[in-house]
C-alpha positions as protocol buffer text, in pm:
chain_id: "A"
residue {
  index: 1
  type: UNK
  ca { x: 12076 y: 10443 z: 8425 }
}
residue {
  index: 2
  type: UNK
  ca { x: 11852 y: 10285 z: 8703 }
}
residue {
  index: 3
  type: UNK
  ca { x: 11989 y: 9947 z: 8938 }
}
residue {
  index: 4
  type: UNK
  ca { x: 11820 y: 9669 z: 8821 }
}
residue {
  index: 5
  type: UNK
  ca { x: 11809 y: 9320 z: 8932 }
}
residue {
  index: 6
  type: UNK
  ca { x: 11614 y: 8958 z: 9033 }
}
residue {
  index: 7
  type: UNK
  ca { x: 11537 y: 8866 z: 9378 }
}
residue {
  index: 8
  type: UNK
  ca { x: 11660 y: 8547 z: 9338 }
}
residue {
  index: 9
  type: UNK
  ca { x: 12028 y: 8718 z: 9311 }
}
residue {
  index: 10
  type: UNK
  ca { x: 11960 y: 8972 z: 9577 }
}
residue {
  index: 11
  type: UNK
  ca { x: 11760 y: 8953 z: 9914 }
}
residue {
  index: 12
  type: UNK
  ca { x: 11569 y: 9287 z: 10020 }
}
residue {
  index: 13
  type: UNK
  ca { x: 11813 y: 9316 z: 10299 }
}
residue {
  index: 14
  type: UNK
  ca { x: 12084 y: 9326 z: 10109 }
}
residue {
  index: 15
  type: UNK
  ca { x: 11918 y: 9581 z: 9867 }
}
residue {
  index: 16
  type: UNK
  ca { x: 11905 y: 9832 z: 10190 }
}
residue {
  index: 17
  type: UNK
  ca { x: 12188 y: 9745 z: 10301 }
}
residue {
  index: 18
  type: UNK
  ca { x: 12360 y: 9906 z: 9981 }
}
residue {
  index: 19
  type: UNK
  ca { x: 12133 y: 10142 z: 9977 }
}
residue {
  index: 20
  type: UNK
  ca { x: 12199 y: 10274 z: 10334 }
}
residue {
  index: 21
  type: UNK
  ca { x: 12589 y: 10231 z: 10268 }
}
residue {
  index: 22
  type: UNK
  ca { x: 12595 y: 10451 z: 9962 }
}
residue {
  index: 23
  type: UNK
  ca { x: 12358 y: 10701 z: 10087 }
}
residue {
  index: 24
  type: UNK
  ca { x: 12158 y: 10683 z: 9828 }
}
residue {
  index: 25
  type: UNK
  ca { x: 11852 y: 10936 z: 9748 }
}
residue {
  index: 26
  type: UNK
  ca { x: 11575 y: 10762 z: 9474 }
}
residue {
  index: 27
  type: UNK
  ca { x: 11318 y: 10564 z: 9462 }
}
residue {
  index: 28
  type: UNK
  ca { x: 11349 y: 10152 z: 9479 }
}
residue {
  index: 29
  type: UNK
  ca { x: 11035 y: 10007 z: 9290 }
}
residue {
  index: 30
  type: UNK
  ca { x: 10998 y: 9617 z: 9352 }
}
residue {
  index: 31
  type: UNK
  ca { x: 10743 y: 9378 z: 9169 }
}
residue {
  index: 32
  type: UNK
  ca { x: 10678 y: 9116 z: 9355 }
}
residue {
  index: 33
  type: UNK
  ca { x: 10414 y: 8820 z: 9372 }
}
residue {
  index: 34
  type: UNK
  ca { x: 10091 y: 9030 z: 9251 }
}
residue {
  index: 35
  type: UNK
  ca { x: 10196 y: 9323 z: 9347 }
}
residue {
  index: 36
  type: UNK
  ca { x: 10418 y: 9603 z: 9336 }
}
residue {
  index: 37
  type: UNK
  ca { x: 10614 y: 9788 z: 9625 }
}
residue {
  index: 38
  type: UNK
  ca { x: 10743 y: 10146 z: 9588 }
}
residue {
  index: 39
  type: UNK
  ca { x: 10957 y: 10259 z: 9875 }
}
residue {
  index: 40
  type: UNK
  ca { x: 11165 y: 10617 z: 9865 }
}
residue {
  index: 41
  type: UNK
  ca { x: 11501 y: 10689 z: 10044 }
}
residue {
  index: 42
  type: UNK
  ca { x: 11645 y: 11036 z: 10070 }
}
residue {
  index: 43
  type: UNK
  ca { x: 12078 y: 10974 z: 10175 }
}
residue {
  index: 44
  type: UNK
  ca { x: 12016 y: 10655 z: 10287 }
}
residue {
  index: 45
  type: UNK
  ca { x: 11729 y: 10708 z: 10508 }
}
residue {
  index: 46
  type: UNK
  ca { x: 11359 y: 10535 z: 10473 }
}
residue {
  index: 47
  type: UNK
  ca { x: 11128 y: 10883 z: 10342 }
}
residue {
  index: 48
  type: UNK
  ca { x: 10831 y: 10670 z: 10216 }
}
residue {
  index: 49
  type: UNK
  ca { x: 10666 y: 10377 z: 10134 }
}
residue {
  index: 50
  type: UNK
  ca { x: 10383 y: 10259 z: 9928 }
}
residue {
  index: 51
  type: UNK
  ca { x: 10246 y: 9871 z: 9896 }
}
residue {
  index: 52
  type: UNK
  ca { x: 10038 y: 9806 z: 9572 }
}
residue {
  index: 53
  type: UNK
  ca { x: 9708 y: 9963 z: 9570 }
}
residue {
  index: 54
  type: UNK
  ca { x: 9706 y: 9978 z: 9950 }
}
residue {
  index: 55
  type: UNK
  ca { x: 9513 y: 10254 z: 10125 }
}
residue {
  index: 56
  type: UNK
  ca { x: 9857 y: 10511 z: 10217 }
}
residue {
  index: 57
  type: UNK
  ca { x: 9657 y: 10837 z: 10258 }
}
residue {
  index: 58
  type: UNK
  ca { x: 9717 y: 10987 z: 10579 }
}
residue {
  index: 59
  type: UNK
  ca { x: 9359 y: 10973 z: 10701 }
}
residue {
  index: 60
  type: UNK
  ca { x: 9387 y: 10565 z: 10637 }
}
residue {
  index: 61
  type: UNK
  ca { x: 9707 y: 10535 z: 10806 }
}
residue {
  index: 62
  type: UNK
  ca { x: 9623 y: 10783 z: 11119 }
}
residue {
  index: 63
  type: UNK
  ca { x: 9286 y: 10510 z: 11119 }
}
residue {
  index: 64
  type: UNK
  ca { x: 9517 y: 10158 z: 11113 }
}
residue {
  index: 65
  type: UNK
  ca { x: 9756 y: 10280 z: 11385 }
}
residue {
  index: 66
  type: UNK
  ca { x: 9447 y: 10379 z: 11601 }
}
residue {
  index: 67
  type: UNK
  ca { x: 9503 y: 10716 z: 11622 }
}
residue {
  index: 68
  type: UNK
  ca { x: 9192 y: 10825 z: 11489 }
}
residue {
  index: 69
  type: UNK
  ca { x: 8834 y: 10646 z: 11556 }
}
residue {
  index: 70
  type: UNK
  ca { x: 8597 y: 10450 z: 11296 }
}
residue {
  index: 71
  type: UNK
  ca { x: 8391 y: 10748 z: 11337 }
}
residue {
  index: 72
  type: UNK
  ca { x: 8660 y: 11042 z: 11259 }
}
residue {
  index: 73
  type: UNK
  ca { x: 8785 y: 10847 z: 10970 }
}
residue {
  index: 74
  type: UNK
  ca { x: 8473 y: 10872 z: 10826 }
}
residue {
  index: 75
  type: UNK
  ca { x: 8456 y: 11253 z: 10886 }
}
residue {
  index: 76
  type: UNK
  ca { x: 8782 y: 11311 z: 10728 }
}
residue {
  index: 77
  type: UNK
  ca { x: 8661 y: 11062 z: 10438 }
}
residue {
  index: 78
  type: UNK
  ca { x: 8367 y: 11297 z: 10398 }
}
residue {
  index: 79
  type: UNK
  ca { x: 8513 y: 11655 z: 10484 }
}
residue {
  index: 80
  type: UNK
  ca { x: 8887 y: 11624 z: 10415 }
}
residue {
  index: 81
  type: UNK
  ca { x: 8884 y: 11419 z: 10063 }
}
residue {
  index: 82
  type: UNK
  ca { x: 8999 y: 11691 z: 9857 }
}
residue {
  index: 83
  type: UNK
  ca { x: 9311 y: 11731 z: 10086 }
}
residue {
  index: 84
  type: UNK
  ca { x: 9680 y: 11604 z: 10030 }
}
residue {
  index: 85
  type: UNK
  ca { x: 9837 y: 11449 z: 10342 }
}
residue {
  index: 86
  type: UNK
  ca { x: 10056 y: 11775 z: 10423 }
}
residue {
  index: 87
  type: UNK
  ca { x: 9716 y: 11968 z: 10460 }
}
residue {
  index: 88
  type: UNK
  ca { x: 9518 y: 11732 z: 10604 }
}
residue {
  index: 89
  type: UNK
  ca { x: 9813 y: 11693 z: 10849 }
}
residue {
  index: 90
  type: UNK
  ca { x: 9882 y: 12063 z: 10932 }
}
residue {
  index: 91
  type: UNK
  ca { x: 9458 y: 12077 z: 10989 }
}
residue {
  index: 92
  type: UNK
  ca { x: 9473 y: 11828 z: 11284 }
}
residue {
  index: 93
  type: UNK
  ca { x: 9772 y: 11962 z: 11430 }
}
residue {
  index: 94
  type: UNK
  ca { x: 9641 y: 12312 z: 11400 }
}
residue {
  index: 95
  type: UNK
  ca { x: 9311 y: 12223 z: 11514 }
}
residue {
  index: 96
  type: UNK
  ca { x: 9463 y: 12074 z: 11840 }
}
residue {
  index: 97
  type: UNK
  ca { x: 9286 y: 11699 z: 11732 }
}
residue {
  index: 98
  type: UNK
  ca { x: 9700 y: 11584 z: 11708 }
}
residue {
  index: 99
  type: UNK
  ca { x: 10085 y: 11646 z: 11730 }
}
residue {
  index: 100
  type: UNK
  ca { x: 10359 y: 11618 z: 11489 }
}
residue {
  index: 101
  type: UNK
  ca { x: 10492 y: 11376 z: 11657 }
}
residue {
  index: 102
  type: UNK
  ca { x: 10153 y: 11201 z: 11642 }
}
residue {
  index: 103
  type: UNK
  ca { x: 10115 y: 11175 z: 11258 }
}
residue {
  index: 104
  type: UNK
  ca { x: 10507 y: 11114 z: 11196 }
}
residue {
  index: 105
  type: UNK
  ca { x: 10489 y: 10816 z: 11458 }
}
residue {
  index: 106
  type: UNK
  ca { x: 10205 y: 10670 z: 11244 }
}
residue {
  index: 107
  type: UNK
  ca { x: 10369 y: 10705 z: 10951 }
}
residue {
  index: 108
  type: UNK
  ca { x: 10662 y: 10545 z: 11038 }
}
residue {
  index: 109
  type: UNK
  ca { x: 10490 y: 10281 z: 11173 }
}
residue {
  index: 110
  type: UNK
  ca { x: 10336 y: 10197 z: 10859 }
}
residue {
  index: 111
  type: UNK
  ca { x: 10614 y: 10257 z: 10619 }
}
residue {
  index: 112
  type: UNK
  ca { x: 10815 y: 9990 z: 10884 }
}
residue {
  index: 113
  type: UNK
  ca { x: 10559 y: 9717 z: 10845 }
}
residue {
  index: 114
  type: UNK
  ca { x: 10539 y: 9758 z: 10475 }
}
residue {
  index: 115
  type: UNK
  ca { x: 10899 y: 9739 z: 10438 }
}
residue {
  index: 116
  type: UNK
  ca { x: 10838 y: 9409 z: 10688 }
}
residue {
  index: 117
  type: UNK
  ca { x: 10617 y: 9254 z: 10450 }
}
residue {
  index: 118
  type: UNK
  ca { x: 10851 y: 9266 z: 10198 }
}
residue {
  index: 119
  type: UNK
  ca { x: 11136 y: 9061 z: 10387 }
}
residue {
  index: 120
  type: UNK
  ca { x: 10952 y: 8747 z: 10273 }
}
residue {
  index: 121
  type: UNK
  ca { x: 10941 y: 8852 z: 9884 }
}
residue {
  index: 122
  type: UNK
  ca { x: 11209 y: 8601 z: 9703 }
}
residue {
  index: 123
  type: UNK
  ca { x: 11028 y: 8590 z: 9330 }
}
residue {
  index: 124
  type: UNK
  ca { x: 11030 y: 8956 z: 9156 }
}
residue {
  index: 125
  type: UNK
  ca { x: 11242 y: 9214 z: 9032 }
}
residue {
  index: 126
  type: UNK
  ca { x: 11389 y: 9538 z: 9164 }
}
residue {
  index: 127
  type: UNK
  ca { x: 11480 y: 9869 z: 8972 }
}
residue {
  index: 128
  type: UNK
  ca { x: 11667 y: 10216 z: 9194 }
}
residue {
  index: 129
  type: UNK
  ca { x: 11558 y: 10511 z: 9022 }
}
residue {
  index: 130
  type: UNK
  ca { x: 11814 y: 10796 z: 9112 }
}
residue {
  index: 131
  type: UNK
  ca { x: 11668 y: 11111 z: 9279 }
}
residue {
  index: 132
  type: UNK
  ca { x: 11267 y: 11007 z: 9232 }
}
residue {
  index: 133
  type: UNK
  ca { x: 11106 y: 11158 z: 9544 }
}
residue {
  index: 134
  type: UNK
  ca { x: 10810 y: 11106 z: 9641 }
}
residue {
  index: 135
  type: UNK
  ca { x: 10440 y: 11175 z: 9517 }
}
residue {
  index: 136
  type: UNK
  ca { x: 10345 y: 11538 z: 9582 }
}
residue {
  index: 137
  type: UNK
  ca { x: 10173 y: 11624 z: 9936 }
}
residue {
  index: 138
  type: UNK
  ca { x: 10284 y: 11317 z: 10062 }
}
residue {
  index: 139
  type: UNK
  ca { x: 10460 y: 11363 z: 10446 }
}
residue {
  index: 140
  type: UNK
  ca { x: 10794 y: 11183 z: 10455 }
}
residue {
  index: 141
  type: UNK
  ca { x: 10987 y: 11090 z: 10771 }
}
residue {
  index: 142
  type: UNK
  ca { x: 11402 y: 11023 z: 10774 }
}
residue {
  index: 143
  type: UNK
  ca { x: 11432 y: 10679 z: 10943 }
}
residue {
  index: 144
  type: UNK
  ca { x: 11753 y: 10495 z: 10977 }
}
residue {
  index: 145
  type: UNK
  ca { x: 11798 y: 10168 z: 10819 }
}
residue {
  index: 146
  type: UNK
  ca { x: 12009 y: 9962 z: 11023 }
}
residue {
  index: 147
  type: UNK
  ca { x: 11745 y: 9818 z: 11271 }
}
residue {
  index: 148
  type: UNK
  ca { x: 11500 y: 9708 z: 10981 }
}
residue {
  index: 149
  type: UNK
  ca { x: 11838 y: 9592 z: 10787 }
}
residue {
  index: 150
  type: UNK
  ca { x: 11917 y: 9334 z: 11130 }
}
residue {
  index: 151
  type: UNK
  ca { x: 11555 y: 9278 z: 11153 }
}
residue {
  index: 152
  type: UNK
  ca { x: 11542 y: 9172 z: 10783 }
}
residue {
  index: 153
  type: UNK
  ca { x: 11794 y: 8944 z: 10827 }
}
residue {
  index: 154
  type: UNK
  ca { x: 11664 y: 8776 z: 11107 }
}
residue {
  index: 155
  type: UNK
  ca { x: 11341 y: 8737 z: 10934 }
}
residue {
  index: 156
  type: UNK
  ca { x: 11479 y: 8569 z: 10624 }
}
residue {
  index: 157
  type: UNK
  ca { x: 11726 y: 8309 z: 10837 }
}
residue {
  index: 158
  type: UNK
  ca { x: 11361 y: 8204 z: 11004 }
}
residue {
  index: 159
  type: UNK
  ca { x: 11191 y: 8212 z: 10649 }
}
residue {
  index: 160
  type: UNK
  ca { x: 11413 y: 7974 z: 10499 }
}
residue {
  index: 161
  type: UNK
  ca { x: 11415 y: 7724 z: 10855 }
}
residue {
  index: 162
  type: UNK
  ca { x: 11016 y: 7762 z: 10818 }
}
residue {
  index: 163
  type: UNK
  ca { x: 11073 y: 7680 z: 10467 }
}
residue {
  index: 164
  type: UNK
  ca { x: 11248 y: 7404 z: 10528 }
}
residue {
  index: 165
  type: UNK
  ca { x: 10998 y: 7239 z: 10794 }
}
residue {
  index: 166
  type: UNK
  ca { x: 10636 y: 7334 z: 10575 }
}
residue {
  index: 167
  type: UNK
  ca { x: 10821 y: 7346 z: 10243 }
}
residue {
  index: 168
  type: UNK
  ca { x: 10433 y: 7336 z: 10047 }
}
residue {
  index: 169
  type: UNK
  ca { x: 10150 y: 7589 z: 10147 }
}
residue {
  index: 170
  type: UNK
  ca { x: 9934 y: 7298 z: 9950 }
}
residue {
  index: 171
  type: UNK
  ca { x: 9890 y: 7016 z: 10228 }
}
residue {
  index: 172
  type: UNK
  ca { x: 9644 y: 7024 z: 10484 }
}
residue {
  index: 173
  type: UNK
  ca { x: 9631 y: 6972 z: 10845 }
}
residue {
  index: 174
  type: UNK
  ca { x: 9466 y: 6713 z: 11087 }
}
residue {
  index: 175
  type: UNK
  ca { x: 9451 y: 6692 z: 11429 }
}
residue {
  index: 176
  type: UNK
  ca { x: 9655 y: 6435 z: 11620 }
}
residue {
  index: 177
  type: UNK
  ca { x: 9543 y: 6153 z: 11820 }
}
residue {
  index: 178
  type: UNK
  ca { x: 9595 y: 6278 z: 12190 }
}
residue {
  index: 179
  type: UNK
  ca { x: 9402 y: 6085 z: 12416 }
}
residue {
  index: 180
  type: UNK
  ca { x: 9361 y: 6288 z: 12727 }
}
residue {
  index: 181
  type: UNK
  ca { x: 9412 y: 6647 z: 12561 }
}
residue {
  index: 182
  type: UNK
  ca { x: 9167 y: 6891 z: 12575 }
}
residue {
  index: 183
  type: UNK
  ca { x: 9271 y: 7135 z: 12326 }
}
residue {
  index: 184
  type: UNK
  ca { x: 9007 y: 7416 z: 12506 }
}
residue {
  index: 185
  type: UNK
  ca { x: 9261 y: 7403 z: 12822 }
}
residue {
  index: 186
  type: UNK
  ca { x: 9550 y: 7480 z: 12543 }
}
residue {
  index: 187
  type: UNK
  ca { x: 9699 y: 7815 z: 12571 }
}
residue {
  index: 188
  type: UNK
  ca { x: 9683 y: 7930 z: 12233 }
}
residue {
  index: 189
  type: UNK
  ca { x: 9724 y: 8265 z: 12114 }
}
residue {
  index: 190
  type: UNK
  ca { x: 9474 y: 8469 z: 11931 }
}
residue {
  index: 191
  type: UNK
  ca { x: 9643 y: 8376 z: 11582 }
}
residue {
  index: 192
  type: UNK
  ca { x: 9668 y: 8018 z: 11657 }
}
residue {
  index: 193
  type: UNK
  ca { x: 9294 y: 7970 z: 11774 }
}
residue {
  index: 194
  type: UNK
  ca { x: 9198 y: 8122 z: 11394 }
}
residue {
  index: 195
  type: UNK
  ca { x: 9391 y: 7833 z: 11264 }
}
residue {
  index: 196
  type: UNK
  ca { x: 9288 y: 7558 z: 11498 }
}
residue {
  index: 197
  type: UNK
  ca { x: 8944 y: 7676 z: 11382 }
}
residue {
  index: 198
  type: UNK
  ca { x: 8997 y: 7611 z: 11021 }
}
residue {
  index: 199
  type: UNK
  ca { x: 9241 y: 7270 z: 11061 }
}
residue {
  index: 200
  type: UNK
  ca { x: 9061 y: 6979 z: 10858 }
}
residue {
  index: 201
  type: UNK
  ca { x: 9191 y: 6755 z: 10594 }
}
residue {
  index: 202
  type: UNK
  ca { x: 8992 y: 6956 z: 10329 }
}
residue {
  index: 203
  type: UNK
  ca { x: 9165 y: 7271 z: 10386 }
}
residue {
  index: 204
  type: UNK
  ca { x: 9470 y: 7336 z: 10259 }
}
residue {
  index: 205
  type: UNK
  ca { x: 9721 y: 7550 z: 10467 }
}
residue {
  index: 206
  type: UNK
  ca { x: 9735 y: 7765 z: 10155 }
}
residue {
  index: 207
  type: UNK
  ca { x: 9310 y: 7812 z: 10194 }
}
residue {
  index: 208
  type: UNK
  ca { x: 9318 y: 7844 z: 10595 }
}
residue {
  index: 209
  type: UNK
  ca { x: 9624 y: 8169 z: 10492 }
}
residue {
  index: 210
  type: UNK
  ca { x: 9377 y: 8339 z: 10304 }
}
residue {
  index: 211
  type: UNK
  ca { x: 9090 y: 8267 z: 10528 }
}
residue {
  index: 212
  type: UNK
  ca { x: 9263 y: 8451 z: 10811 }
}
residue {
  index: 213
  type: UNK
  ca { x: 9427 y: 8718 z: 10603 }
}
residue {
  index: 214
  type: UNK
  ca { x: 9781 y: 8593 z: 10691 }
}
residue {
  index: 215
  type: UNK
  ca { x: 10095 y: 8613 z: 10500 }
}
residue {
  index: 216
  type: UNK
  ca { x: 10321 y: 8326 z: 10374 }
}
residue {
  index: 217
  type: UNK
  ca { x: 10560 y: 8361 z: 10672 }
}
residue {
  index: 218
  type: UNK
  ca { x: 10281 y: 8399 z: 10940 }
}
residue {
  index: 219
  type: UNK
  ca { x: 10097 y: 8127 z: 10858 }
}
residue {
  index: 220
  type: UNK
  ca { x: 10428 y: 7894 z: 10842 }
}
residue {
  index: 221
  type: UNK
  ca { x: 10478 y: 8017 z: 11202 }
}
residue {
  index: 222
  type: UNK
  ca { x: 10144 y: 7957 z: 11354 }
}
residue {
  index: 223
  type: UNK
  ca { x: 10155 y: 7628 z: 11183 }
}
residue {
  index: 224
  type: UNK
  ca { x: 10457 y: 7507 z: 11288 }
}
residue {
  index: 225
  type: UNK
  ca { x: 10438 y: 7587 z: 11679 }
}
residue {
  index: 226
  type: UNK
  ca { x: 10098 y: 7412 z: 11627 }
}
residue {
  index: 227
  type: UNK
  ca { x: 10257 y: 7114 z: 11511 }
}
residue {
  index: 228
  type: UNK
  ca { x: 10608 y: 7139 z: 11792 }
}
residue {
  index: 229
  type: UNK
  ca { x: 10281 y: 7170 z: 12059 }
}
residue {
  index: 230
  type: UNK
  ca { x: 10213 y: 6846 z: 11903 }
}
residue {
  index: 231
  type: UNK
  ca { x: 9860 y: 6944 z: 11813 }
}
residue {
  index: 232
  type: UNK
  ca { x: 9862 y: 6901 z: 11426 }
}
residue {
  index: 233
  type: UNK
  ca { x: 10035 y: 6726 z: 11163 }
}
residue {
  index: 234
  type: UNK
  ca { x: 10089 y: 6805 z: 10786 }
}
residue {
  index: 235
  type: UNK
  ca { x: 9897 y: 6545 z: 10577 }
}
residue {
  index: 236
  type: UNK
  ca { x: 9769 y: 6536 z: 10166 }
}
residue {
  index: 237
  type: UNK
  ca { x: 9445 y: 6709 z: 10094 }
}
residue {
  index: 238
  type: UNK
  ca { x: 9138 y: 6461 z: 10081 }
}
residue {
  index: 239
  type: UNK
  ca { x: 9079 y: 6365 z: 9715 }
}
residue {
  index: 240
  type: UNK
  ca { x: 9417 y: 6559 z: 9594 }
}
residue {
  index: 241
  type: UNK
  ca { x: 9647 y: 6377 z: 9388 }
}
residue {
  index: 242
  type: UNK
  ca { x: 10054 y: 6269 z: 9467 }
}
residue {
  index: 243
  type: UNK
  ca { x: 10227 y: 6593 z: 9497 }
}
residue {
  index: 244
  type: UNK
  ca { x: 10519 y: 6569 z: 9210 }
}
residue {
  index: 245
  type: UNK
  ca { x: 10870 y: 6569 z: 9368 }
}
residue {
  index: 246
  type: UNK
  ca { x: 10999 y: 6938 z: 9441 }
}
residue {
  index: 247
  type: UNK
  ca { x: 11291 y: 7073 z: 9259 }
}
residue {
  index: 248
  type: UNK
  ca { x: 11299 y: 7485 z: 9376 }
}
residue {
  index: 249
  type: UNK
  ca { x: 11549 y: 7560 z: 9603 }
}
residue {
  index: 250
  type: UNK
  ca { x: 11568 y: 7906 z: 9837 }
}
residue {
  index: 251
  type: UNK
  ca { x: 11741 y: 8192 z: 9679 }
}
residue {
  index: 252
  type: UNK
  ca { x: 12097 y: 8218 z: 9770 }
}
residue {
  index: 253
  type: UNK
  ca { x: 12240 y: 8504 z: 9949 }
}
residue {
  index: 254
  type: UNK
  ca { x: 12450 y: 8572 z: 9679 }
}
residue {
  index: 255
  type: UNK
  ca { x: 12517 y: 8456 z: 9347 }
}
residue {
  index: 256
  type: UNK
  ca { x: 12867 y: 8317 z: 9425 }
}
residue {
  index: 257
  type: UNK
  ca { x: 12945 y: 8157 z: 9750 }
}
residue {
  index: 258
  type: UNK
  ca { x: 13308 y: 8268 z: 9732 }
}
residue {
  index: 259
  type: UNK
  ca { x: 13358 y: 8512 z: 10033 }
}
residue {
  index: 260
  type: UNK
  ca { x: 13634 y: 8699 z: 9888 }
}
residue {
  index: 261
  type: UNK
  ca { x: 13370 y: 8724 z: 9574 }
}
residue {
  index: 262
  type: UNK
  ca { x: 13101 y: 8817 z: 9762 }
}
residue {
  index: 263
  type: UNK
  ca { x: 13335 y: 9104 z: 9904 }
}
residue {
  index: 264
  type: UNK
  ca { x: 13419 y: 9245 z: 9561 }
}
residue {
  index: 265
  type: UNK
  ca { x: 13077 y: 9212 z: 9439 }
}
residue {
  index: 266
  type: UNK
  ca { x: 12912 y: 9420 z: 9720 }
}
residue {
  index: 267
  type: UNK
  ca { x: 13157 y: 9710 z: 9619 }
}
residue {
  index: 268
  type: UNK
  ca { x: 13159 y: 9716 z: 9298 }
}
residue {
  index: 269
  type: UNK
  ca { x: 12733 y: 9714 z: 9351 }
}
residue {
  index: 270
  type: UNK
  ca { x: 12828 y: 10060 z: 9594 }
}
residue {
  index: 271
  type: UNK
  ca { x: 13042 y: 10217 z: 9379 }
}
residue {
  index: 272
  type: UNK
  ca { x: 12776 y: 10172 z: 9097 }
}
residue {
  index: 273
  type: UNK
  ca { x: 12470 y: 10297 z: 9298 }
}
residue {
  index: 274
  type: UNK
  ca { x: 12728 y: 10623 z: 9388 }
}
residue {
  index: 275
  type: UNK
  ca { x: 12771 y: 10634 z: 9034 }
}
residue {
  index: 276
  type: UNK
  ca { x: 12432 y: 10676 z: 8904 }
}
């Protein structure tokens, strides 16, 4: 019988964290907001990972983490579409184009950041298949969890403070009255000037996210040290009516707050997933 379960009950973090304490060898399908995530774990260790309908074939991946050029991607696109990842892989290392070290640093790399993207998921629901490896000719790596497991962890405590300080993607921005400040002699970072660019009362912080491809989390964070800089401030859309009164709070860490609770819950969760 497979683990299943609400985010709203159970954080990713915690979900690897049991995961990496029992050891556990399967496959952990999540379905979150839109999408679905699918990542594999062979005793505990990260093996694979797959976002949605995301590009994960090797030649993709090898392109995004700039091993490869425009140029060779199309090549491989063109010559090498007919491959699985495993033969495409053993081609370039045979060939001399990369290493093995090469191809499984990329693909770590990218199974990490998926995994990343996922820290911010609180609305979905989570099955563990036991023993479900993954898709055939895929190349799987054997991380360790514990860094991404702290790193999670960190990411969620600054989720819910960001929460707390922009709790609504749906207001807009404005400029401040700074007499004197000449926001070209700012130091902004690359991020932050995309914003700045789109910051008028018509735009919605929600609209100026999708405009620069940014995530929930990173837009909260390049709009809040905008507005610590003292450079913006949150204000209602023009034309947009009263926003009702919000009644949604975060997802707890757990569904009791009882440590002692907590305790016993967490093992009887391990000695379940051992069980399966």
């Amino acid at each position: 019988m497979a683990l299943k379960g609400n985010l709203r009950d159970f954080t990713i973090t915690q979900l690897l964290n049991l995961i990496n304490l029992a050891q556990k060898t399967g496959l952990l399908v999540i379905e979150g907001p839109g999408e679905t995530a699918r990542i594999n774990f062979r005793q505990g260790k990260l093996a694979y990972a797959q976002l949605g309908d995301e590009d994960g074939s090797l030649a993709s991946i090898l392109y995004k983490t700039r091993k490869i050029s425009q140029s060779q991607y199309r090549l491989l696109l063109e010559r090498a579409s007919g491959m699985t990842d495993k033969e495409l892989g053993l081609l370039l290392i045979n060939a001399g184009y990369l290493t093995q070290d090469d191809i499984l640093t990329s693909l770590q790399t990218y199974f990490i950041d998926v995994v990343r993207r996922l820290f911010t998921w609180v609305e979905g629901f989570f099955r563990f298949d036991q023993d479900v490896t993954p898709p055939d000719g895929k190349i799987t790596i054997r991380m360790d969890l514990e860094n991404l497991i702290i790193e999670g962890a960190r990411q969620l405590r600054e989720w819910e403070q960001l929460q707390e300080e922009i709790p609504s993607l749906d207001m807009a921005l404005k400029f401040t009255d700074r007499p004197g400040t000449n926001i070209q002699k700012v130091n902004l970072s690359l991020e932050e000037w995309r914003v700045v660019s789109y910051v008028n009362p018509k735009n919605t912080i929600r609209q100026i996210a999708r405009a620069t491809k940014m995530n929930d989390l990173e837009i909260r964070r390049v709009v809040y040290g905008l507005i610590q800089a003292g450079l913006v401030e949150i204000v209602r859309p023009e034309g947009a009516p009263a926003p009702r009164p919000q009644t949604q709070q975060l997802p707890r860490q757990f569904p009791t707050p009882d440590k002692e609770e907590q305790k016993s819950l967490v093992n009887r969760l391990i000695n379940r997933i051992r069980s399966l």
